[in-house]
C-alpha positions as CSV (number, residue, x, y, z in Angstrom):
1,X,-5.7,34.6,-17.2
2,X,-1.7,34.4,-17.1
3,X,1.1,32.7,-19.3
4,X,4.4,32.7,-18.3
5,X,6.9,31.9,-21.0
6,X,10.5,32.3,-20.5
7,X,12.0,34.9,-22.8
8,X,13.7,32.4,-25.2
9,X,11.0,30.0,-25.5
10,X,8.3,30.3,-27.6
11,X,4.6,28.0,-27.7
12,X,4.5,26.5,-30.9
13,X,1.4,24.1,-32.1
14,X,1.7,20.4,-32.3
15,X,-0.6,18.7,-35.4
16,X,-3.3,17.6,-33.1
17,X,-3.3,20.8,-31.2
18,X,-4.7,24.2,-32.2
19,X,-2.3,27.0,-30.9
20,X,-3.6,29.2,-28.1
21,X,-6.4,32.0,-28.4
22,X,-5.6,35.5,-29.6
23,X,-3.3,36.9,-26.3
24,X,-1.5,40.1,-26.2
25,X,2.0,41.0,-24.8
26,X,3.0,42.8,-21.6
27,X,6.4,43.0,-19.6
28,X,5.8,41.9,-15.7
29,X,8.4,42.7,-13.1
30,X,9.6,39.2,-13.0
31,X,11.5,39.5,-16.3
32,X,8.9,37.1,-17.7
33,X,6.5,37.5,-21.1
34,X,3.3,36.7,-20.1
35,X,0.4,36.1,-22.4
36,X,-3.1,37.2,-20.5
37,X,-5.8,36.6,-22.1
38,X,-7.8,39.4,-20.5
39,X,-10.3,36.9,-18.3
40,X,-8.5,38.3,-14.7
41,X,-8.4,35.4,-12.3
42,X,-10.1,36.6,-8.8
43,X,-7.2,37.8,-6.3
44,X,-7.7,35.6,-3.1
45,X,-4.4,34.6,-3.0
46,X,-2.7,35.2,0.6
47,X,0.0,37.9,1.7
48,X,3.2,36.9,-0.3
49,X,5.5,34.3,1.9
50,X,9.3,35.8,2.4
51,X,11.4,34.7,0.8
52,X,13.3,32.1,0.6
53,X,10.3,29.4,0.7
54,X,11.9,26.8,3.3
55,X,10.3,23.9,1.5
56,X,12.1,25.4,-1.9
57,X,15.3,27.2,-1.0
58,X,16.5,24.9,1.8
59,X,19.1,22.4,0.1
60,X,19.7,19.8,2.9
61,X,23.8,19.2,2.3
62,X,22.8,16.4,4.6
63,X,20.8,15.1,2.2
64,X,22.2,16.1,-1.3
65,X,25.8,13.9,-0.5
66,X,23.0,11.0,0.1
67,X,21.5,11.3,-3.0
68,X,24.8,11.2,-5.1
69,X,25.2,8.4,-7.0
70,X,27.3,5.4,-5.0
71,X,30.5,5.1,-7.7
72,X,31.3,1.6,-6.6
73,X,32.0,-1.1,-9.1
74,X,28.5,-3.0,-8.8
75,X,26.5,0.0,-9.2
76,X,29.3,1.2,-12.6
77,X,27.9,-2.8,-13.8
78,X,24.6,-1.7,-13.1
79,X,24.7,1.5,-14.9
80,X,26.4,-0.1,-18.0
81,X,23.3,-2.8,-18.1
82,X,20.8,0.3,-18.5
83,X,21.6,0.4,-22.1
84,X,20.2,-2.6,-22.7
85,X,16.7,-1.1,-21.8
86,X,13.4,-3.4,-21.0
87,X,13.3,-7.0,-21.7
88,X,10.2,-8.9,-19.6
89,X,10.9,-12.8,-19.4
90,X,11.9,-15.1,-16.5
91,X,14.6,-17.2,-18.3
92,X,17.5,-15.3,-17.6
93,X,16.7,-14.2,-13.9
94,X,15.8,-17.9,-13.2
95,X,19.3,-18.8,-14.1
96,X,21.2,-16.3,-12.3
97,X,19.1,-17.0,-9.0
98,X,20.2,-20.9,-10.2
99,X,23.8,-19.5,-10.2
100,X,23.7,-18.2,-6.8
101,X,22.1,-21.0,-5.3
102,X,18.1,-20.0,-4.6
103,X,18.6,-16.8,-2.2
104,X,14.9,-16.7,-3.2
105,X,14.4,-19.9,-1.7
106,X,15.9,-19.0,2.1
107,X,13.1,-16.6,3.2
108,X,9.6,-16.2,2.5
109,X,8.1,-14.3,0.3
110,X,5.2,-12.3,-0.5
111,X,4.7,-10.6,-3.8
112,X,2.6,-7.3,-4.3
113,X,1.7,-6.5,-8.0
114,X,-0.7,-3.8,-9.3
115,X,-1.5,-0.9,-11.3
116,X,-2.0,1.7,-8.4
117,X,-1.1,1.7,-4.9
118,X,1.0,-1.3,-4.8
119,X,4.0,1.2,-3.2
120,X,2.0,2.1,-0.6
121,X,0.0,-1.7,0.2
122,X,3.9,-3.5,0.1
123,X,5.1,-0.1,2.9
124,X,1.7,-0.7,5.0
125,X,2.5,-4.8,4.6
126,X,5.5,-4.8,5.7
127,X,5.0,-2.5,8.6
128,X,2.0,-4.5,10.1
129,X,4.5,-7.8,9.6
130,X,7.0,-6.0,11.7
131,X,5.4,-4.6,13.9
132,X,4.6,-8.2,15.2
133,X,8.2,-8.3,15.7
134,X,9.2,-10.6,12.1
135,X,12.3,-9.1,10.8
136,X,11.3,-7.8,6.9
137,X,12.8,-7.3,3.6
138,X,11.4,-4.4,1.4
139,X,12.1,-4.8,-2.2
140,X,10.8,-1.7,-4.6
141,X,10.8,0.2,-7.4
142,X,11.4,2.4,-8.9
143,X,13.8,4.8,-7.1
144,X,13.3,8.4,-6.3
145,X,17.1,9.3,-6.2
146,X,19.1,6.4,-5.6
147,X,19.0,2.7,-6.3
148,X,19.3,1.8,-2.6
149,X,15.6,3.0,-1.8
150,X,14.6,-0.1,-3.3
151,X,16.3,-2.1,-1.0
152,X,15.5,-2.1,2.7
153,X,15.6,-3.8,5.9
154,X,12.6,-3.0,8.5
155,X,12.0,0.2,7.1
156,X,15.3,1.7,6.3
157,X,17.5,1.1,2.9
158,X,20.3,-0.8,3.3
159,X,23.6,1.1,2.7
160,X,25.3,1.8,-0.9
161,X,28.2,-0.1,0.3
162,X,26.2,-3.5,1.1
163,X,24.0,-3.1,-2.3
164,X,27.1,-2.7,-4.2
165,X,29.1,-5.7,-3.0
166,X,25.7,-7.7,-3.7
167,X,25.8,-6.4,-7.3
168,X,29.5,-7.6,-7.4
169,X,28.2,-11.0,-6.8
170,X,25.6,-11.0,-9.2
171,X,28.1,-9.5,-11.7
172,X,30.3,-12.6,-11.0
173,X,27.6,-15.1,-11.5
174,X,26.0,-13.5,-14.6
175,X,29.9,-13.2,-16.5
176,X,30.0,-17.2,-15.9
177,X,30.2,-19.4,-19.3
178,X,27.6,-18.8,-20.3
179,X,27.3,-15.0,-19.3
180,X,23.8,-14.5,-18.5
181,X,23.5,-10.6,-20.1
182,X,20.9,-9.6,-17.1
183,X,18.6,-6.8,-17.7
184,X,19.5,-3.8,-14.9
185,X,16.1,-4.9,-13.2
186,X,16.8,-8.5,-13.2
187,X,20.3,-8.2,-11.5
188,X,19.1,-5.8,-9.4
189,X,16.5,-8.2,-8.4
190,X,19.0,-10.8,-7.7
191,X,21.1,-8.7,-6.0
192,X,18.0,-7.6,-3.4
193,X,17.6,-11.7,-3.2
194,X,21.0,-12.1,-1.9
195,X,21.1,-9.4,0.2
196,X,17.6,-10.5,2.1
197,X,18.7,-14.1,1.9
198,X,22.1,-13.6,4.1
199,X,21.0,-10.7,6.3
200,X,22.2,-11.1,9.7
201,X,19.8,-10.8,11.8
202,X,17.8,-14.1,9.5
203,X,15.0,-12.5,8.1
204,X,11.7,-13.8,8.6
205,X,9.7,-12.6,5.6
206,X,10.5,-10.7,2.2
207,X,7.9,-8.3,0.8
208,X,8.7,-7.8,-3.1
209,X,6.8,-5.5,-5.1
210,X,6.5,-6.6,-8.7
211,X,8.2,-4.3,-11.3
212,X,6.1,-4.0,-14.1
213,X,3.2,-6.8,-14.8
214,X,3.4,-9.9,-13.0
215,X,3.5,-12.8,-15.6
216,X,6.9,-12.2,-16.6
217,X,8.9,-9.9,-14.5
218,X,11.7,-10.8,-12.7
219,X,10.1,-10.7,-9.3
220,X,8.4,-13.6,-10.4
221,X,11.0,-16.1,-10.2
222,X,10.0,-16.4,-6.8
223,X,7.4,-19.0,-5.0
224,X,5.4,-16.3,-3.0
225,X,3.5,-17.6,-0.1
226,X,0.9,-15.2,-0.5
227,X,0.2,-12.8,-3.3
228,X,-1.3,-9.1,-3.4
229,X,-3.0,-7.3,-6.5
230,X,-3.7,-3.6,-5.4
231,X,-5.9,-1.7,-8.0
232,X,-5.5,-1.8,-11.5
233,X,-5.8,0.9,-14.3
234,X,-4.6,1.6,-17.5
235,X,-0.5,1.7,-17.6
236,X,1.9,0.3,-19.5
237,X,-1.0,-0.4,-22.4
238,X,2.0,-0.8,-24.7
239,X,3.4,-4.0,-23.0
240,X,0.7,-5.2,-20.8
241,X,-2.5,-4.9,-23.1
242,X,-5.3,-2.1,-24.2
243,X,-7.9,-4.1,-22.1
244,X,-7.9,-4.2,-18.3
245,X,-8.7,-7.6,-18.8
246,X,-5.4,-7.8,-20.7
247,X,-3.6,-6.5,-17.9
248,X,-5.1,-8.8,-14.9
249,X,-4.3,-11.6,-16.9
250,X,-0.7,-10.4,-16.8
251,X,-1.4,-9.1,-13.3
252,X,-2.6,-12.7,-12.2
253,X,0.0,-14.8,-13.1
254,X,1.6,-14.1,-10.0
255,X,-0.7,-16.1,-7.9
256,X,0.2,-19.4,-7.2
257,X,-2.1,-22.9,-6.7
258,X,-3.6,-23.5,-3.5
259,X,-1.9,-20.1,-2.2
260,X,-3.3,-16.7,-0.7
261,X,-4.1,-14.4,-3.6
262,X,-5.6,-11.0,-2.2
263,X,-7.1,-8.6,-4.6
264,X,-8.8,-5.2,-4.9
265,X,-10.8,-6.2,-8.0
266,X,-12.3,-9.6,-8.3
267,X,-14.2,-9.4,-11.2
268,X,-11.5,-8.8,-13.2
269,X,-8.9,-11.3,-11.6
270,X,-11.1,-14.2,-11.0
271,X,-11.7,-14.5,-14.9
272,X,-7.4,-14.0,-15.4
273,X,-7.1,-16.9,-12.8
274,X,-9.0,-19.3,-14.6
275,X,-8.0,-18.3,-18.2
276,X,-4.1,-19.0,-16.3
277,X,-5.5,-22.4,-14.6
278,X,-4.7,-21.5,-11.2
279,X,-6.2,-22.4,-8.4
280,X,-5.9,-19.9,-5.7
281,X,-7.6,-18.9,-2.5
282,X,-9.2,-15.3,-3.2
283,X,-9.3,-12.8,-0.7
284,X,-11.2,-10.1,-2.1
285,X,-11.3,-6.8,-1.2
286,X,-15.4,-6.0,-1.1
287,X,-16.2,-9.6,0.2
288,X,-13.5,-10.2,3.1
289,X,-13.1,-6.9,3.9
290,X,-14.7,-3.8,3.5
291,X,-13.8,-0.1,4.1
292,X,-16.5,2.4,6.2
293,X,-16.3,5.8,7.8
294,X,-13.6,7.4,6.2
295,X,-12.6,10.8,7.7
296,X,-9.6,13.3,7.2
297,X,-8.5,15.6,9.8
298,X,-6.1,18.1,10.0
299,X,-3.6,19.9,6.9
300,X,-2.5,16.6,6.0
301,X,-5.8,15.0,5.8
302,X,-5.0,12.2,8.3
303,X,-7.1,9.1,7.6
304,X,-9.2,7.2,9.6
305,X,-11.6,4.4,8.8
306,X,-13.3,1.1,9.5
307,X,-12.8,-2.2,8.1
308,X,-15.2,-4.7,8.4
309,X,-16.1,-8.2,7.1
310,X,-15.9,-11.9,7.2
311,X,-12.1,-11.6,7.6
312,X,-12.0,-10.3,11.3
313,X,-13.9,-11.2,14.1
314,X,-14.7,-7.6,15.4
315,X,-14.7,-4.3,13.1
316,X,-11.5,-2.7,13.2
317,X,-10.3,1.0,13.2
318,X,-7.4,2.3,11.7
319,X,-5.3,5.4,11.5
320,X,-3.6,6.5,9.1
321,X,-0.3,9.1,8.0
322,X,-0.9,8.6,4.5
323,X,-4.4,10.1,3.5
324,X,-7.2,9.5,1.4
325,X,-9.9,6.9,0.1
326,X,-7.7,4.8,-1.5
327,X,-5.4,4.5,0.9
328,X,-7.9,3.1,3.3
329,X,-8.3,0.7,0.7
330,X,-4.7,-0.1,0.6
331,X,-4.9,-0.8,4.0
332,X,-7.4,-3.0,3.5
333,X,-5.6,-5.3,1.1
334,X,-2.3,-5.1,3.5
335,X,-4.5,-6.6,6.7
336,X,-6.4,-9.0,4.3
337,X,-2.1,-10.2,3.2
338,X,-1.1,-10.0,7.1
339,X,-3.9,-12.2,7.8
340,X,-3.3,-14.5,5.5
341,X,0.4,-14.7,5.8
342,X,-0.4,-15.3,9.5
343,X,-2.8,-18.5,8.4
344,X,0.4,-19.3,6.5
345,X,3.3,-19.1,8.7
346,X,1.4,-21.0,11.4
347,X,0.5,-24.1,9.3
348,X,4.2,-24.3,8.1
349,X,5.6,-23.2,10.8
350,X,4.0,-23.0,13.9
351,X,4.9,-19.6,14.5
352,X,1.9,-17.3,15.3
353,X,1.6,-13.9,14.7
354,X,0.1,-11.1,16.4
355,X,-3.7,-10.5,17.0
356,X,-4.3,-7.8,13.9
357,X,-5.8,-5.2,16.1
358,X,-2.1,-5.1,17.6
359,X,-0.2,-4.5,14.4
360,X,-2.8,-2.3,13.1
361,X,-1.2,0.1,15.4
362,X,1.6,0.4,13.1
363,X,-0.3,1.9,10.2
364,X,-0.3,5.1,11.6
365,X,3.2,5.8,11.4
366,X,3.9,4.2,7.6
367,X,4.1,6.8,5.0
368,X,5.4,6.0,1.3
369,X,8.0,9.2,0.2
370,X,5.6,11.4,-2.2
371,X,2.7,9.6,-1.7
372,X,0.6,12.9,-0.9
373,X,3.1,14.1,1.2
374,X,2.7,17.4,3.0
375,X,6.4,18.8,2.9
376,X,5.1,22.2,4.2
377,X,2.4,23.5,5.5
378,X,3.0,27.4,4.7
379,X,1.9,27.3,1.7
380,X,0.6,24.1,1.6
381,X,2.6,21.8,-0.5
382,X,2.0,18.3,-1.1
383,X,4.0,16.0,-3.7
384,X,2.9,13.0,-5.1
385,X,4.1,10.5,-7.7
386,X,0.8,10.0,-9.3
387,X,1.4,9.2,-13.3
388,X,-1.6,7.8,-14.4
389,X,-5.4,8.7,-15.0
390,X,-6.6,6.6,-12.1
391,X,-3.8,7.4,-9.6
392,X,-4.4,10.9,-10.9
393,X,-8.1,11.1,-10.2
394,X,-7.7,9.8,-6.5
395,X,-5.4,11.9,-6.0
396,X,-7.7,14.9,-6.7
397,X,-10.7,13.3,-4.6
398,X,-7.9,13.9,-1.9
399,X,-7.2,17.2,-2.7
400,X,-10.9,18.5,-3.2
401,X,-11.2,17.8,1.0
402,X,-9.5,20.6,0.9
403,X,-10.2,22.8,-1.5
404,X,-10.5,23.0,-5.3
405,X,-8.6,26.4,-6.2
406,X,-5.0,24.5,-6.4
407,X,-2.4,25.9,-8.4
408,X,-0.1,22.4,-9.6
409,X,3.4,21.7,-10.8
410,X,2.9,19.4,-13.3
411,X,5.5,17.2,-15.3
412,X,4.6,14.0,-17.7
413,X,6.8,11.3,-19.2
414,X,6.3,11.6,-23.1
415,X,4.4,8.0,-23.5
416,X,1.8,9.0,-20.9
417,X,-1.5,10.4,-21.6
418,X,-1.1,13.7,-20.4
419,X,-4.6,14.8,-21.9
420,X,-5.8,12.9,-19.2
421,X,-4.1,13.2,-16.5
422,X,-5.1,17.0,-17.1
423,X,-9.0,16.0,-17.1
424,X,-8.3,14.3,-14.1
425,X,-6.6,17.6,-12.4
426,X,-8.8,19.8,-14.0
427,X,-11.6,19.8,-10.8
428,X,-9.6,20.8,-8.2
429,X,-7.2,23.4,-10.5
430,X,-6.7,27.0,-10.8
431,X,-3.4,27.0,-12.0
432,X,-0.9,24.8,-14.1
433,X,2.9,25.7,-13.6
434,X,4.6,23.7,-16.2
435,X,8.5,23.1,-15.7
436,X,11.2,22.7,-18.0
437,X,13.2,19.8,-17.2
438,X,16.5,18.2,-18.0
439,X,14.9,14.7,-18.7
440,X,14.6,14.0,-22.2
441,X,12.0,11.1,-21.2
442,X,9.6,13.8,-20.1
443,X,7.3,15.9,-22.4
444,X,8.4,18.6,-23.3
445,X,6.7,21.7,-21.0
446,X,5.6,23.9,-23.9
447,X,4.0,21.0,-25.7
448,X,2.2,20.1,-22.7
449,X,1.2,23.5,-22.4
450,X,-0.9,23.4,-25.2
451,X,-2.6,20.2,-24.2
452,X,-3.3,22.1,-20.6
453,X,-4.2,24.9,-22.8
454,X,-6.9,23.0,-24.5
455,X,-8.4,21.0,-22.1
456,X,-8.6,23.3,-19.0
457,X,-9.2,27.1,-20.5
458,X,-10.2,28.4,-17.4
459,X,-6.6,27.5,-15.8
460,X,-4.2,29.6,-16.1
461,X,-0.7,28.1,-17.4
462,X,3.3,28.9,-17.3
463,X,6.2,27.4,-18.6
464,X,9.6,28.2,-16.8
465,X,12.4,26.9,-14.9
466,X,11.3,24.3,-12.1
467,X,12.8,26.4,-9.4
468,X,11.0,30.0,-11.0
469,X,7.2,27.4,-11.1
470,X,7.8,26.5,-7.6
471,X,8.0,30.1,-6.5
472,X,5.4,31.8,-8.4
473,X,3.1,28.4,-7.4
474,X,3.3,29.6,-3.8
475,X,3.1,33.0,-4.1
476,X,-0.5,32.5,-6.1
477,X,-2.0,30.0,-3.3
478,X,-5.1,30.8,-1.7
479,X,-6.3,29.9,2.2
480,X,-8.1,27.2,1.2
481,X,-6.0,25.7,-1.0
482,X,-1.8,25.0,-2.0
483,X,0.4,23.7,-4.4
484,X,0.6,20.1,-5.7
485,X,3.7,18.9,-7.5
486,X,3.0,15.9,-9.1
487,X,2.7,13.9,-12.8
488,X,6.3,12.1,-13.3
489,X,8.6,10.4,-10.4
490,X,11.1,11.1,-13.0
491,X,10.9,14.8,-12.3
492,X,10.4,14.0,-9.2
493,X,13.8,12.4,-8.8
494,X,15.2,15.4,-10.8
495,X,14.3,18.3,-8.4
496,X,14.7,15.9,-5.1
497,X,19.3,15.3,-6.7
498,X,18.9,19.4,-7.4
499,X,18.0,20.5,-4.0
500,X,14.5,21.9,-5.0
501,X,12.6,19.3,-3.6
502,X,12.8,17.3,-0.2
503,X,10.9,14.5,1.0
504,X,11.5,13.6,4.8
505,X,9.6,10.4,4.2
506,X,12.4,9.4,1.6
507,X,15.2,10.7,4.5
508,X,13.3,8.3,6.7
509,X,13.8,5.7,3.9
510,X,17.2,6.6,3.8
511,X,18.2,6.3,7.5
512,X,18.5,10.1,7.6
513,X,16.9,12.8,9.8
514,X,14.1,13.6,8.7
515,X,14.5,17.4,9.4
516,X,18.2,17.3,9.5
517,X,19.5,21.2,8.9
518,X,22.7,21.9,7.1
């Protein structure tokens, strides 16, 4: 059983945490302490890759100038509003979209809110909506490396240039007497708005995916034609409630009277709805639609499934890049929204929509950046921004298709609950590699060391540089197994602006190649 510390650090016990067992000292060839606690781990770890590791080593100068920071004057506003910090409410956004004359009014839109998966539902959306041949706004959050991820047009970001002159004009509006004081989600909100709402080519539909909540964020402001609740779970306890009932009712006040509302969990948003007063049409996952025959295939654990139910006339199978359980579920709730913005577009409209079975064709290519993406497949590596106990646990029912020896990369903001996001790794792991990162909103790697320490003994743990974690995470995979990097899309933005990390999903985001060389 190894611990690697670096030679300067040292483990020391928190109050609520008992230090490790008794260890003893030895020197290993890697310049490294290591604490072994004398229970030797099996040796079925593979001949040692050369090195460099591609996925590791290869910094993409491609890529690197796109994830620099755009230094124009909107996104210097922008930054300067981030001091402010969080501030939920619909006031001030309202009267800045009043300002700039309702860009939220010129297209429709349809809002996607949740605990888990709403990433992923929104990307699946609004591919199924383009694919019969609507022209679509993405609107997202939060970024992986730069602000313009959030903000795309069928599929890929729009560039820093165009976001920024939008910002400009939502800088303008909010410095009118009165000045507005926007929080940095707001007039980034506002400036997506704008953007969509004069887009040439006109766009035909916006898909917005709630920032945090529902009730009161800024996404909101809006009159969506058909809402979506993905799964919920415990996050955000602090501002959205203790209580998952708490948290649909915060969840559910994006629905809207007499409008599509789909949902993943109706017995904990039909309750929300009435204690709000609204009366809209449910589309439940479980009732409308339901998911059958799952199967993976390949390294990257393609999925394939059924859906069935009142909702469609004939069963309907699906493929799909992003894999796993949930995912089919996603896709689920995506078709039950197409479906429904289909019913909607052609009463208000008279524009129809093609047949489901058509667009579902489309699902096979979407694939949200570090949503259990496979960047390499010798080793095995996979990256996902899972950050909370429920996204955590589905993400290890993925990973145990697999195998259940995986060493993971692991890196938590400091107001999660790491504890268990740990019990929810703890199945499939063999090895934790904990890296010390820049952040100062993450927890700090030794401290989660002891918590990893504590709850999965049998693992074996180290604490060094994220570059140093990566490496000796490779060289320990077995056959049947490989490395996950995942807990904070905080870190995971910090290693994909360092080089140590790429995602070609995000370069497909981006309008790059996705295996563009330097």
């Amino acid at each position: 059983m190894l611990v690697f510390i670096p030679m300067s650090a040292a483990l020391r016990p928190s109050n609520s945490l008992k230090p490790p067992k008794s260890v003893r000292l030895r020197w290993l060839n890697c310049g490294r302490r290591v604490l072994d606690r004398r229970r030797a781990a099996p040796d079925n770890r593979t001949a040692e890759p050369a090195w460099p590791y591609p996925i590791f080593a290869r910094i993409n100068r491609t890529v690197n100038e796109a994830l620099v920071s755009h230094d124009g004057p909107g996104h210097r506003w922008l930054a300067a509003l981030g001091q402010r910090g969080m501030e939920l409410g619909l006031q001030r956004i309202a009267a800045l979209l009043q300002r700039l004359d309702h860009p939220e009014r010129q297209v429709p839109v349809v809002a996607v809110a949740g605990s888990d998966g709403k990433g992923s539902t929104s990307a699946m959306l609004a591919a199924l909506l383009q694919a019969s041949g609507l022209h679509v706004g993405h609107y997202t959050s939060p970024h992986l490396s730069e602000t313009r991820e959030r903000v795309a047009v069928d599929g890929v970001a729009v560039t820093a240039q165009a976001l920024d002159d939008a910002l400009i004009v939502v800088q303008q509006a909010s410095v009118a007497d009165p000045p507005l004081d926007p929080t940095p989600f707001e007039a980034l909100t506002a400036a997506a708005l704008q953007l969509f709402a004069h887009w040439q080519p006109r766009l035909d539909v916006m898909v917005l995916e709630i920032g945090l909540g529902g009730r009161l964020d800024a996404v909101n402001a809006t009159e969506p034609v058909v809402s979506v609740i993905t799964h919920l779970s415990y996050d955000h306890t602090s501002v959205l409630g203790t209580s998952l009932q708490q948290i649909a009712w915060e969840k559910a006040g994006i629905a809207r009277d007499g409008r599509a509302l789909v949902c993943a969990q109706p017995g904990l948003i039909k309750p929300a709805l009435r204690k709000h007063g609204i009366t809209a049409r449910l589309l439940a996952l479980g009732t409308e639609l339901t998911v059958h025959h799952v199967a993976f295939a390949g390294a990257a654990l393609r999925t394939s499934a059924v859906l069935r139910g009142p909702a469609l006339a004939d069963d309907l199978f699906i493929e799909l890049r992003q894999p796993g359980r949930h995912q089919a579920e996603n896709a689920a709730l995506a078709v039950l929204a197409y479906l429904a913005y289909a019913e909607w577009v052609l009463a208000a409209r008279g524009q129809a929509l093609v047949a489901v079975d058509e667009a579902a064709l489309a699902l096979a290519a979407v694939a949200w950046p570090l949503r259990a993406e496979v960047v390499q497949t010798d080793p095995l590596v996979v990256v996902d921004a899972a950050h909370n106990p429920a996204g955590m646990a589905a993400l290890a029912a993925l990973l145990a298709e697999r195998g259940k020896a995986w060493q993971v990369v692991l890196a938590v903001r400091s107001d999660r609950d790491a504890a268990e996001l740990v019990r929810a790794l703890m199945p499939i792991a063999q090895g934790f590699f904990l890296p010390r990162c820049a952040n100062p909103t993450l927890l700090p790697a030794a401290d989660l060391a002891l918590i990893v320490d504590q709850i999965a003994p049998a693992c074996s743990v180290a604490v060094a540089s994220a570059s140093r974690c990566f490496i000796q995470a490779g060289r320990e995979v077995g056959k049947d197994s490989g490395v996950i990097i995942t807990g904070s899309q905080h870190a995971l933005g910090e290693w994909l602006q360092a080089g140590l990390l790429t995602s070609p999903q995000l370069q497909r985001r981006l309008g790059l190649p996705e295996n563009a060389q330097p």
